[in-house]
BAVEXRO-704917 format. One record per residue (C-alpha): y, z, x; residue number from 0; residue in three letters. Coordinates in steps of 0.001 Angstrom, whole numbers, padded with zeros to 6 digits. Each point is the difference from the previous one (the first is absolute). Example, Ala and Ser with C-alpha at 12.3 -4.5 7.8 and 13.67 -1.06 7.14 Angstrom:
2
(node (-004500 007800 012300) 0 ALA) (node (003440 -000660 001370) 1 SER) 
***
This chain:
131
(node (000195 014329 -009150) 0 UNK) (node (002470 002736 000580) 1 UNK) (node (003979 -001213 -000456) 2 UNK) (node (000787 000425 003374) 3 UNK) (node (-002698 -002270 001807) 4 UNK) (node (000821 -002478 -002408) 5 UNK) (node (003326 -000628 000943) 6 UNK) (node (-001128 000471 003510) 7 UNK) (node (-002738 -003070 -000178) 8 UNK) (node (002672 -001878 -001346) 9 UNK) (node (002312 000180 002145) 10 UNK) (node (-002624 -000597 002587) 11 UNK) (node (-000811 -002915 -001519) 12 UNK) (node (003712 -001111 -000183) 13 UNK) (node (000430 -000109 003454) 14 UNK) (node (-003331 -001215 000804) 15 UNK) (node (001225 -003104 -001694) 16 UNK) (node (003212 -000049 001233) 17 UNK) (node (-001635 000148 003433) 18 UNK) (node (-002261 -002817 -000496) 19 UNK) (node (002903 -002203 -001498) 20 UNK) (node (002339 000488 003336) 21 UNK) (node (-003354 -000313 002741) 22 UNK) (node (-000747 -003504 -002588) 23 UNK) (node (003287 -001209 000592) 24 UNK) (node (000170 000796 003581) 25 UNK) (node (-003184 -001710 000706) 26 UNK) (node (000883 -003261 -001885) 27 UNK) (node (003757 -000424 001523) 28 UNK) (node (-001530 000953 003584) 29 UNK) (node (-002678 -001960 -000144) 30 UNK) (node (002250 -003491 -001386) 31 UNK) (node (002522 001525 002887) 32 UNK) (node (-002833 000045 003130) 33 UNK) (node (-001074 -003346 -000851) 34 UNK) (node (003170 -001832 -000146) 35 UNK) (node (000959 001403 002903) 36 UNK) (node (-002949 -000784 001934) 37 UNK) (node (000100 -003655 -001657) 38 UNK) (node (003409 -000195 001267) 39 UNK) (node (-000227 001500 003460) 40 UNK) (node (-003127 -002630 000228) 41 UNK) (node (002043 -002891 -001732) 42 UNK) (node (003524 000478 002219) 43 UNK) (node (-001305 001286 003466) 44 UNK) (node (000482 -002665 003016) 45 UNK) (node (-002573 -001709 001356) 46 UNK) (node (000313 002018 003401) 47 UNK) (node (-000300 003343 -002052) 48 UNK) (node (-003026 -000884 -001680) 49 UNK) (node (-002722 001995 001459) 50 UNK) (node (001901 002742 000326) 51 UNK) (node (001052 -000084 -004098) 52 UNK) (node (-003676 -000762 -000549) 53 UNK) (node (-001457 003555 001686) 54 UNK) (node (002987 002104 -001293) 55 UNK) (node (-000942 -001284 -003062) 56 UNK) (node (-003595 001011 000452) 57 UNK) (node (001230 002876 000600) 58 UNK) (node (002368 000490 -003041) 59 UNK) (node (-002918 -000705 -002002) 60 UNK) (node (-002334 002293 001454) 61 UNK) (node (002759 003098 -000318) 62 UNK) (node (000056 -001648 -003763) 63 UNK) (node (-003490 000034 -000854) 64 UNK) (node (-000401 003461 001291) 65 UNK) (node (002444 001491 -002280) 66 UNK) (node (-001839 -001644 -002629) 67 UNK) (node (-002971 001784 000870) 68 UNK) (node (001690 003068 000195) 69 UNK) (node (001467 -000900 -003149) 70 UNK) (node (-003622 -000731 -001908) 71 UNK) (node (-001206 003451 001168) 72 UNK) (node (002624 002005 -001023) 73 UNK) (node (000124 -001962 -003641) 74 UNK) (node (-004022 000692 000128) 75 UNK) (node (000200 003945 000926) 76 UNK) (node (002880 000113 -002985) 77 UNK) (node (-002394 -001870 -002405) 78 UNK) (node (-002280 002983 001169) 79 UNK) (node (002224 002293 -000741) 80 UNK) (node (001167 -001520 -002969) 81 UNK) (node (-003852 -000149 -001445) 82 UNK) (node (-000446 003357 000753) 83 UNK) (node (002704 001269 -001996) 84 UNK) (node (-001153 -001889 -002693) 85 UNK) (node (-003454 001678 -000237) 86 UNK) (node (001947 003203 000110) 87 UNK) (node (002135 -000944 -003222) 88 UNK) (node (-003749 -001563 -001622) 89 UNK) (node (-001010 003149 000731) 90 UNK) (node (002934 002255 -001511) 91 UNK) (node (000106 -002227 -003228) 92 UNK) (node (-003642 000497 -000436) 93 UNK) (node (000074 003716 000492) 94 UNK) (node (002829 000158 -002698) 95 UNK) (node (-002137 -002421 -002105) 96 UNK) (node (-002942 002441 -000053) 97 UNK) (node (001984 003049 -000863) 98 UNK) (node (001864 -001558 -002687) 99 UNK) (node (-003503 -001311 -001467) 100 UNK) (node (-001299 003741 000519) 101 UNK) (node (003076 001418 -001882) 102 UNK) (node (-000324 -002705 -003116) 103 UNK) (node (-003825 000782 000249) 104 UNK) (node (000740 003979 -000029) 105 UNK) (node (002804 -000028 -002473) 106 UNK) (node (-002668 -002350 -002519) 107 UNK) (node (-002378 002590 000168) 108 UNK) (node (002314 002724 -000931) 109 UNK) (node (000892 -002383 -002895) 110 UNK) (node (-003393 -000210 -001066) 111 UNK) (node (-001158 003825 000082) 112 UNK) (node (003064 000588 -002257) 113 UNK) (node (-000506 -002863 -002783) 114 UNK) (node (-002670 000728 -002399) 115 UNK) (node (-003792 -001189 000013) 116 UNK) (node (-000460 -003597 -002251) 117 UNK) (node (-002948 002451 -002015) 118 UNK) (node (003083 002527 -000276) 119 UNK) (node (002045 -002595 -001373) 120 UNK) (node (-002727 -001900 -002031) 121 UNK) (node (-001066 003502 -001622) 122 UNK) (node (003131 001168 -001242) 123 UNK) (node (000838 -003555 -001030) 124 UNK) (node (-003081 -000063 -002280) 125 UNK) (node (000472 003439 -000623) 126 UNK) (node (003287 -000994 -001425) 127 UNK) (node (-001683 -002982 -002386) 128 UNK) (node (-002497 002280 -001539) 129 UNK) (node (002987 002285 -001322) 130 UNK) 
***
């Protein structure tokens, strides 16, 4: 794989990670944050205020569970994404891998028509013992 798409996959990856990390800790913190507020609007609120808490609630989880959604497909189209560019790099590494086995194969049989015959070797060997 050329130098420059090296360097450029990893930085990819770099911030792909990086990415990840910051979405992971957003989703933990705002998920413990949503549901102790909700536990403590529901714990605290008045009596009189009840049903009111109780559909604005609703509806704060509804809002919530939408962005989730919308969260899941996004993360699923980057997976995608991500899979895709994978194949692409399986498929780079694999081209390289068959040229460099073509080369080695090419430069052994250069190596071979220029070292001699074993009969070449084994005649002038014997050739040599007779003498």
């Amino acid at each position: 794989m050329p130098d420059h798409l090296s360097k450029y996959f990893k930085k990819r990856k770099e911030k792909l990670i990086e990415s990840w990390k910051e979405r992971d800790r957003f989703e933990k913190y705002g998920i413990v944050g949503f549901v102790t507020a909700i536990i403590s609007i529901v714990l605290f609120t008045p009596a009189k205020y009840s049903k009111d808490v109780s559909q604005l609630t609703n509806v704060a989880c509804m809002v919530f569970m939408s962005m989730m959604i919308n969260r899941l497909r996004k993360t699923k189209r980057e997976v995608i994404a991500k899979n895709k560019e994978i194949e692409l790099q399986k498929r780079l590494l694999e081209e390289k891998q068959k040229e460099i086995i073509d080369s080695i194969t090419y430069a052994k049989r250069i190596q071979r028509s220029l070292l001699p015959t074993e009969k070449y070797i084994d005649r002038i060997l014997n050739g040599k013992k007779k003498n």
